[in-house]
TORNU-126233 format. One record per residue (C-alpha): residue number from 1; residue in three letters; chain; x, y, z. Coordinates in pm, 1 decimal. Example, Ala and Ser with C-alpha at 12.3 -4.5 7.8 and 13.67 -1.06 7.14 Angstrom:
{r 1,ALA,A,{1230.0,-450.0,780.0}}
{r 2,SER,A,{1367.0,-106.0,714.0}}
END
This chain:
{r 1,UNK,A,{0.0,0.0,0.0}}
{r 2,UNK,A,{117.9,336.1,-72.3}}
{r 3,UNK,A,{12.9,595.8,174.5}}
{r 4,UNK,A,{52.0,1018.2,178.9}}
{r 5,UNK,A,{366.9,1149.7,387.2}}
{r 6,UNK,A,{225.6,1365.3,659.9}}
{r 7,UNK,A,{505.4,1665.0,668.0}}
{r 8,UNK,A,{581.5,1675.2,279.0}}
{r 9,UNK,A,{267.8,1563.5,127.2}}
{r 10,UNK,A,{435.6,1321.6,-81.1}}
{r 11,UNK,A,{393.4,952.5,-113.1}}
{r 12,UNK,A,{533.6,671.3,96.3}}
{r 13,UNK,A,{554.9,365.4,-99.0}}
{r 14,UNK,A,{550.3,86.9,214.8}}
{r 15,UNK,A,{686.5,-187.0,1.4}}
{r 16,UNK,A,{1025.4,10.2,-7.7}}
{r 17,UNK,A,{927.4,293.4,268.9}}
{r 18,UNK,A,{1075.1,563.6,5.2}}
{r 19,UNK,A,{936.4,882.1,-59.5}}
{r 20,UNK,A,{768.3,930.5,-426.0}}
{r 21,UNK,A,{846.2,1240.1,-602.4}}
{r 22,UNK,A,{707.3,1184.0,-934.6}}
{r 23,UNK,A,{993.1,1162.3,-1091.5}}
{r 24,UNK,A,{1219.4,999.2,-883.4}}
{r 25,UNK,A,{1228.5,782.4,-535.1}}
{r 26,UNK,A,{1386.9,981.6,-258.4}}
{r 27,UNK,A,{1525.3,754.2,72.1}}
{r 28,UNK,A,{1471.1,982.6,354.5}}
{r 29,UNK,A,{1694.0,743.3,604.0}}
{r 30,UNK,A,{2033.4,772.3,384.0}}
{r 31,UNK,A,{1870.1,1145.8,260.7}}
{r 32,UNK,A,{1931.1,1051.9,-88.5}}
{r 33,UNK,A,{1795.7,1037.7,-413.4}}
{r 34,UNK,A,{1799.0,639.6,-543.6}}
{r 35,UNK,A,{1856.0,818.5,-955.1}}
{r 36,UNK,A,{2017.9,1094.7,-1081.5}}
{r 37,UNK,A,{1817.3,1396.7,-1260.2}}
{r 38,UNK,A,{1763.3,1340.6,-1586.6}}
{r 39,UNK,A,{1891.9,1701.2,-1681.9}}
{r 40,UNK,A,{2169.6,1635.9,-1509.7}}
{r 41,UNK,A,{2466.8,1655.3,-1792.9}}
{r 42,UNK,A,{2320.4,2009.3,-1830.9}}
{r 43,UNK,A,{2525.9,2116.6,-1497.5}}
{r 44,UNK,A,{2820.3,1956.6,-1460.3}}
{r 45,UNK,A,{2934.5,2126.8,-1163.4}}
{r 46,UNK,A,{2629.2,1990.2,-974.7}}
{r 47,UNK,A,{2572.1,1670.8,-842.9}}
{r 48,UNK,A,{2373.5,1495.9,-1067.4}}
{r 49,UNK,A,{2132.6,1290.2,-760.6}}
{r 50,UNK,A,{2058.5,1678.6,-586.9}}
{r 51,UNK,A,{1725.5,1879.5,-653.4}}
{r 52,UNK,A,{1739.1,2245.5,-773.1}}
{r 53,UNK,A,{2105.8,2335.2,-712.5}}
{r 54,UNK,A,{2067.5,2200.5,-348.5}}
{r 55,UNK,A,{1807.5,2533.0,-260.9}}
{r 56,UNK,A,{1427.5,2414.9,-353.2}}
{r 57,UNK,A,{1383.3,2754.2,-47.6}}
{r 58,UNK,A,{1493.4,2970.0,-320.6}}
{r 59,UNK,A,{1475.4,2783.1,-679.5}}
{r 60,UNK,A,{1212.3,2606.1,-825.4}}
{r 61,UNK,A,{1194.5,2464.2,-1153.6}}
{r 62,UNK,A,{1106.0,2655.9,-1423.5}}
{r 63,UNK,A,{745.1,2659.4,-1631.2}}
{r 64,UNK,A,{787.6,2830.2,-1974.5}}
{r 65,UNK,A,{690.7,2691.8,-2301.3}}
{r 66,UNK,A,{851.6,2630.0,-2634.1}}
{r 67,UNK,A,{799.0,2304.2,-2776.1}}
{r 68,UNK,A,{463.5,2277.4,-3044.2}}
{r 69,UNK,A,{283.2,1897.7,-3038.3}}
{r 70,UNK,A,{235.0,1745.8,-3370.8}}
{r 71,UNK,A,{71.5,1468.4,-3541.2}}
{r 72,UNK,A,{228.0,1195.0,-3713.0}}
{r 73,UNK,A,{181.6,1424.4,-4043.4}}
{r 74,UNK,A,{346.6,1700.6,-3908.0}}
{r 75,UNK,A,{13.3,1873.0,-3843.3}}
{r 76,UNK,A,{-13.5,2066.2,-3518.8}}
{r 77,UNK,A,{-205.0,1888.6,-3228.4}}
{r 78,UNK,A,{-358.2,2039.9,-2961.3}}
{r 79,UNK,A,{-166.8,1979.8,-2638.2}}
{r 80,UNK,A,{-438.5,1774.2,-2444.0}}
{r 81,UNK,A,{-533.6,1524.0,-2731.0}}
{r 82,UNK,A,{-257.4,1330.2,-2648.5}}
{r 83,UNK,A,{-321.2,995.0,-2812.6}}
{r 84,UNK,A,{-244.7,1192.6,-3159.7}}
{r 85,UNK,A,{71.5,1377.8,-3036.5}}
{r 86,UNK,A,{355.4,1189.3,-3250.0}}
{r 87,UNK,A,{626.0,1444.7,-3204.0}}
{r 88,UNK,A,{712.3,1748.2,-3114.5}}
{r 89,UNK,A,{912.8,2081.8,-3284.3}}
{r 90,UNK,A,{1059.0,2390.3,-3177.1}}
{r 91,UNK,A,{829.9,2741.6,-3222.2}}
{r 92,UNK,A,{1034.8,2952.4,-3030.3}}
{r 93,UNK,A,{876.7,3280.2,-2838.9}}
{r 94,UNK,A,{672.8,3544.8,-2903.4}}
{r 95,UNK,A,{807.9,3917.0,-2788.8}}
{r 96,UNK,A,{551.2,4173.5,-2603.3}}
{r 97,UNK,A,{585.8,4522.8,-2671.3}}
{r 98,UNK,A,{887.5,4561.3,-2399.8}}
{r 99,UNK,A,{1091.0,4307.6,-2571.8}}
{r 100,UNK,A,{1043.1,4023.0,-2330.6}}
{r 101,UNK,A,{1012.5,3661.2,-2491.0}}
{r 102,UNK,A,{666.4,3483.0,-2436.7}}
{r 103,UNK,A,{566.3,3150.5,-2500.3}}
{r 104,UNK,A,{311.8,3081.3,-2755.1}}
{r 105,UNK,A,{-6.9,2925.0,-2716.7}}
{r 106,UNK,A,{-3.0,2495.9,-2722.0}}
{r 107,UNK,A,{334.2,2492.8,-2616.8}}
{r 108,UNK,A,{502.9,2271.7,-2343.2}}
{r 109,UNK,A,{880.1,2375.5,-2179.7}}
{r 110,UNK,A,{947.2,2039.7,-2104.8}}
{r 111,UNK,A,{820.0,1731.9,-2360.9}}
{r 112,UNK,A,{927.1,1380.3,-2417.2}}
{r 113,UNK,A,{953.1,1127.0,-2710.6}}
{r 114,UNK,A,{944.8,743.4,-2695.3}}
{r 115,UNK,A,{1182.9,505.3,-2979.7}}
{r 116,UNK,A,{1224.3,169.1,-2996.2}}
{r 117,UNK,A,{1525.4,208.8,-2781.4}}
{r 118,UNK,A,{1582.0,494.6,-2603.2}}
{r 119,UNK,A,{1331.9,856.8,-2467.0}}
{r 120,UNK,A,{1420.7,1189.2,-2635.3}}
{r 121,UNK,A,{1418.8,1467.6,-2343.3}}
{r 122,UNK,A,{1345.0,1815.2,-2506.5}}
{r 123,UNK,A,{1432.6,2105.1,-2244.6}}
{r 124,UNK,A,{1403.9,2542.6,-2308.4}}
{r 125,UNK,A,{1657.6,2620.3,-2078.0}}
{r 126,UNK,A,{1793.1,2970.4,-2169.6}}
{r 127,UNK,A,{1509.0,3031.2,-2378.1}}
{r 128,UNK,A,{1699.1,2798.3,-2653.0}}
{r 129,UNK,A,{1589.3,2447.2,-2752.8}}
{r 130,UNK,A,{1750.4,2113.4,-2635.9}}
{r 131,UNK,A,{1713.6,1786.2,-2703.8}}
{r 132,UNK,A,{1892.7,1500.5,-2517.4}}
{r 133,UNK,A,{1809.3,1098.1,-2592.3}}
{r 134,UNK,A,{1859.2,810.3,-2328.9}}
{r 135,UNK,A,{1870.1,483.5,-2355.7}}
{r 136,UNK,A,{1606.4,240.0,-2190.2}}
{r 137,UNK,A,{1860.8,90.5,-2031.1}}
{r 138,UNK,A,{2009.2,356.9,-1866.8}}
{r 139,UNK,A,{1626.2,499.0,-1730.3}}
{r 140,UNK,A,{1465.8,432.1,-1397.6}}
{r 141,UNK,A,{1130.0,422.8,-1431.6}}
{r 142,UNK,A,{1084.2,598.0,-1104.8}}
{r 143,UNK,A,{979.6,319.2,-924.9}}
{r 144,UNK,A,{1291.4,22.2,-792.6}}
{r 145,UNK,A,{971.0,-207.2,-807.8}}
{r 146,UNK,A,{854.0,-188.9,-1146.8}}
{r 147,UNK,A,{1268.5,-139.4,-1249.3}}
{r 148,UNK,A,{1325.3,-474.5,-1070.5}}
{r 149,UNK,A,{1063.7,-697.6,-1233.0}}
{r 150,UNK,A,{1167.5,-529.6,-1599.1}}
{r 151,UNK,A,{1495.7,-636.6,-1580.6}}
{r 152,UNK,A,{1392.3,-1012.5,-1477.4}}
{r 153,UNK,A,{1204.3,-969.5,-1808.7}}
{r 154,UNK,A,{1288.9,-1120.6,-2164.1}}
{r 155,UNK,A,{1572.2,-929.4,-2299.6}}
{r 156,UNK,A,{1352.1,-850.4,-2613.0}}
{r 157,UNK,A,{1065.7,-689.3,-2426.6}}
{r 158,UNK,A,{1249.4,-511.3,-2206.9}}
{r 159,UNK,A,{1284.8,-188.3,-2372.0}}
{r 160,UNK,A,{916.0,-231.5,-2515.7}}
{r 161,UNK,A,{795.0,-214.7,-2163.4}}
{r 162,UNK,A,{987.8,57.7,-2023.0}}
{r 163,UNK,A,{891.8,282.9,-2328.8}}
{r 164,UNK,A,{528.4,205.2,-2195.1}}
{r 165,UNK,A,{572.8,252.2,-1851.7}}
{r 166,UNK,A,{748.0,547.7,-1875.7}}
{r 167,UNK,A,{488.3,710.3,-2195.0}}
{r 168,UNK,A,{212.4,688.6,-1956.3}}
{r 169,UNK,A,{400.3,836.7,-1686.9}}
{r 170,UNK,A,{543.1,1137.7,-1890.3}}
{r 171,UNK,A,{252.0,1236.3,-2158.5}}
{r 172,UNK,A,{-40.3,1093.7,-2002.0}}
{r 173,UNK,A,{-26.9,1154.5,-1627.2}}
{r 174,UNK,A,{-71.8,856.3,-1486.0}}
{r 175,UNK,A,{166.7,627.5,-1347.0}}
{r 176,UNK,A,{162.6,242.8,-1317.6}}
{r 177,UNK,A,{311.2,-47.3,-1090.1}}
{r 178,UNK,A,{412.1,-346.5,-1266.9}}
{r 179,UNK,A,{295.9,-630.4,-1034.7}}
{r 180,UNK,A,{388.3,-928.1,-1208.6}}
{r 181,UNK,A,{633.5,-985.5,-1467.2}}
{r 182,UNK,A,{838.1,-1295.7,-1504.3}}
{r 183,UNK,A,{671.1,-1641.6,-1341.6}}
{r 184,UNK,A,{818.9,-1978.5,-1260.1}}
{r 185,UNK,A,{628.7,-2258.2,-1385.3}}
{r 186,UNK,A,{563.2,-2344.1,-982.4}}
{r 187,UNK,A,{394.8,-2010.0,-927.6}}
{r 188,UNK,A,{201.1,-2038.7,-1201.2}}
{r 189,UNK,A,{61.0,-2368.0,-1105.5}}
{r 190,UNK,A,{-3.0,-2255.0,-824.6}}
{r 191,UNK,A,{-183.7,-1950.5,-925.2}}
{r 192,UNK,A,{-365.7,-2128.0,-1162.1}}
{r 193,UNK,A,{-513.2,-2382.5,-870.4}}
{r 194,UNK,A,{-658.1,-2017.2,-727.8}}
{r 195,UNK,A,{-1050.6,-2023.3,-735.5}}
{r 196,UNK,A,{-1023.7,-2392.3,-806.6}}
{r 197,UNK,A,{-855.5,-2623.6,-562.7}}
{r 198,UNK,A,{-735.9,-2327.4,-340.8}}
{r 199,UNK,A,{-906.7,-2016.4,-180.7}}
{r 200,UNK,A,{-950.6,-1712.7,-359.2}}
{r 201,UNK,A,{-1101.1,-1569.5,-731.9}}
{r 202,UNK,A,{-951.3,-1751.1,-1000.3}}
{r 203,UNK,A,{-721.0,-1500.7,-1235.1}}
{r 204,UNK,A,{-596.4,-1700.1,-1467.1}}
{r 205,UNK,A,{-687.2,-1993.7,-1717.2}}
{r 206,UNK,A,{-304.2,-2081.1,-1812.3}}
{r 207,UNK,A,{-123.5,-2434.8,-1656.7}}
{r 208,UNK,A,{249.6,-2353.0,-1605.5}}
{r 209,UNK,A,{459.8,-2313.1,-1942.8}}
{r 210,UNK,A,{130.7,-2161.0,-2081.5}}
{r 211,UNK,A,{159.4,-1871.1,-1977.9}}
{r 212,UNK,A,{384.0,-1600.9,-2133.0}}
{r 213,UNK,A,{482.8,-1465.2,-1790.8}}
{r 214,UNK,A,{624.1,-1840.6,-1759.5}}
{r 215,UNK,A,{904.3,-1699.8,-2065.4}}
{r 216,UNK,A,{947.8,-1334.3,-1938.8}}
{r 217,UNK,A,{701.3,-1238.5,-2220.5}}
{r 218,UNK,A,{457.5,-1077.5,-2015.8}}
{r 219,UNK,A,{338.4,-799.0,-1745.3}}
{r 220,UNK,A,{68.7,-715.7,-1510.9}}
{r 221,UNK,A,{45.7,-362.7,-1431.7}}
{r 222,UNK,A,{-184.6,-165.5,-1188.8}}
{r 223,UNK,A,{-246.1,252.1,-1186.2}}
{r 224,UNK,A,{-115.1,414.8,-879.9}}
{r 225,UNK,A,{-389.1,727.0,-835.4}}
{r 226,UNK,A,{-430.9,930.9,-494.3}}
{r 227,UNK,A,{-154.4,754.5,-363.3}}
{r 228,UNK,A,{-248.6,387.6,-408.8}}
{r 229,UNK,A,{-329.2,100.1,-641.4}}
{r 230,UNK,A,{-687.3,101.9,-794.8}}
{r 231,UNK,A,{-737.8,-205.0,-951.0}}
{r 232,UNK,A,{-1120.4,-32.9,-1060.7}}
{r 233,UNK,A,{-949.8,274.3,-1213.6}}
{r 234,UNK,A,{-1134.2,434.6,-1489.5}}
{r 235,UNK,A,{-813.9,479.2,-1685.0}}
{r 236,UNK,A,{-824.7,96.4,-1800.3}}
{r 237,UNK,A,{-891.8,186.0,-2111.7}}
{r 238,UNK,A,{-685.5,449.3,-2199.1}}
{r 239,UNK,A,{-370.5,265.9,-2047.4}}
{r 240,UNK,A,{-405.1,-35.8,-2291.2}}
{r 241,UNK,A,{-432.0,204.9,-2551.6}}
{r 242,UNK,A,{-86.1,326.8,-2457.0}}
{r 243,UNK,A,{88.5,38.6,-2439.5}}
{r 244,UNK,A,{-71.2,-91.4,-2808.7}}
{r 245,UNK,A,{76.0,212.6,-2928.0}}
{r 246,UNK,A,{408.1,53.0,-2797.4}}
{r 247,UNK,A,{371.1,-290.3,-2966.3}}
{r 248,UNK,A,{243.2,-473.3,-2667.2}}
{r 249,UNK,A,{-93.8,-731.4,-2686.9}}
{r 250,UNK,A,{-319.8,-598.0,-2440.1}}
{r 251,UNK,A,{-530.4,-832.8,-2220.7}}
{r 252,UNK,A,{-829.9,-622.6,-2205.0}}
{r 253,UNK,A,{-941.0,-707.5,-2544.8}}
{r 254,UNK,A,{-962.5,-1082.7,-2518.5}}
{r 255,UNK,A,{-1312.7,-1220.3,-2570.9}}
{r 256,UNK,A,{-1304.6,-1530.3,-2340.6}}
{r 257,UNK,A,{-1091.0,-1403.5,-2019.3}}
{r 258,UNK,A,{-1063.5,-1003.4,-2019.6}}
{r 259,UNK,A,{-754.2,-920.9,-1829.0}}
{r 260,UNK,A,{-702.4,-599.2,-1825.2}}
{r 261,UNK,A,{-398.6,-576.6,-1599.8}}
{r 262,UNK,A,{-218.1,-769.4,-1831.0}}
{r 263,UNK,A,{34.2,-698.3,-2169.1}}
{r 264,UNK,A,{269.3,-943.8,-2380.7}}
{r 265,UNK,A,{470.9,-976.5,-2707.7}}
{r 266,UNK,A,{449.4,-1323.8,-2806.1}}
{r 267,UNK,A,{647.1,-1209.8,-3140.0}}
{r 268,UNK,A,{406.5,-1371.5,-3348.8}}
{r 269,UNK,A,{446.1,-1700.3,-3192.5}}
{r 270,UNK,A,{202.6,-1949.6,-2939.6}}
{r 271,UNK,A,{192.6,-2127.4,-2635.8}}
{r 272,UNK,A,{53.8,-2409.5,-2729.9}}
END
């Protein structure tokens, strides 16, 4: 369960008792940051795990806007349809009559892109366009959690998945737990004798080695919102959306046993 911190108004994730900042996990024992800032090789004389130059009392992050949404035609998309935003490009700043820059209408200051390997960061520091790409690899997803159970994943879904988690955490708002990932061919027997031979609802119609969590294939995922999981979110719908748009098979459009928690990339191959 995650609950609210009482002096900072943050979460508390009690599976790992850090602090959640949105962006990053913050371990208020050691009074550390678990990842570095993702801007970080923009100030080298910083240290890349600190927040705002060490004074959040005096500096706060900034909220301008230069970077225009568009479509996958280059057409300009308005900045809360995001299911059509495909990219994004640089419109620079209006000037007022004194000569100060302003941003333009359905603009963002800070936006993100998603490959097939790697998350394009564009920034407006200095009132000046940059653009800096990471790999997968080298991303935290925020959460050591949902980090851990990707890397126990198939090699070749890997980045798919991060690329999803991290889309719907960036563009869309909303940010998800993976709860299951890879599964030994003992737990999923024995999940499978749930709601049948055991107690509980039964969640699952594959025997062990038919399952693709059983070959690191697939994930269950569940929207953190207010603070905790909600397994009854209303943002089902638009989440398997997201990760479609990533490659991923979701389980919430199977006909005999909807499972909306649940994506996989069986590359075009069965389990039976």
């Amino acid at each position: 369960m995650i609950l609210i911190g009482k002096l900072i108004a943050k979460d508390i994730d009690n599976e790992t008792n850090y602090t959640y900042f949105g962006a990053r996990y913050y371990d208020s024992d050691l009074t550390i940051w678990l990842s570095v800032d993702p801007m970080s090789d923009k100030y080298p004389s910083l240290s890349p795990y600190c927040y705002t130059a060490d004074n959040p009392v005096v500096l706060v992050d900034p909220n301008g806007n230069s970077w225009e949404p568009i479509d996958e035609n280059g057409e300009t998309v308005n900045i809360n349809d995001k299911e059509k935003i495909h990219g994004y490009r640089w419109v620079d700043y209006d000037i007022d009559v004194n000569g100060n820059k302003i941003s333009k209408p359905n603009t963002v200051e800070t936006a993100y892109t998603f490959g097939a390997f790697g998350m394009t960061i564009l920034s407006s520091e200095g009132y000046e366009p940059h653009k800096k790409w990471i790999a997968y690899e080298n991303l935290s997803t925020g959460d050591p959690i949902t980090d851990k159970r990707i890397s126990l994943l198939h090699p070749k879904i890997q980045n798919q998945v991060k690329s999803f988690i991290l889309m719907a955490k960036y563009r869309f708002d909303i940010d998800l737990r993976i709860t299951q990932g890879y599964r030994s061919i003992d737990e999923q027997n024995n999940l499978y004798e749930q709601g049948r031979t055991k107690p509980g609802n039964i969640v699952t119609q594959a025997k062990g080695g038919y399952s693709a969590h059983n070959f690191g294939l697939a994930i269950d995922i569940v929207p953190i919102e207010n603070g905790n999981p909600n397994w009854n979110s209303e943002n089902w719908d638009i989440i398997g959306r997201i990760g479609e748009s990533r490659g991923l098979e979701w389980g919430g459009r199977w006909d005999n046993f909807t499972d909306k928690p649940h994506f996989q990339n069986l590359f075009n191959k069965t389990l039976k």
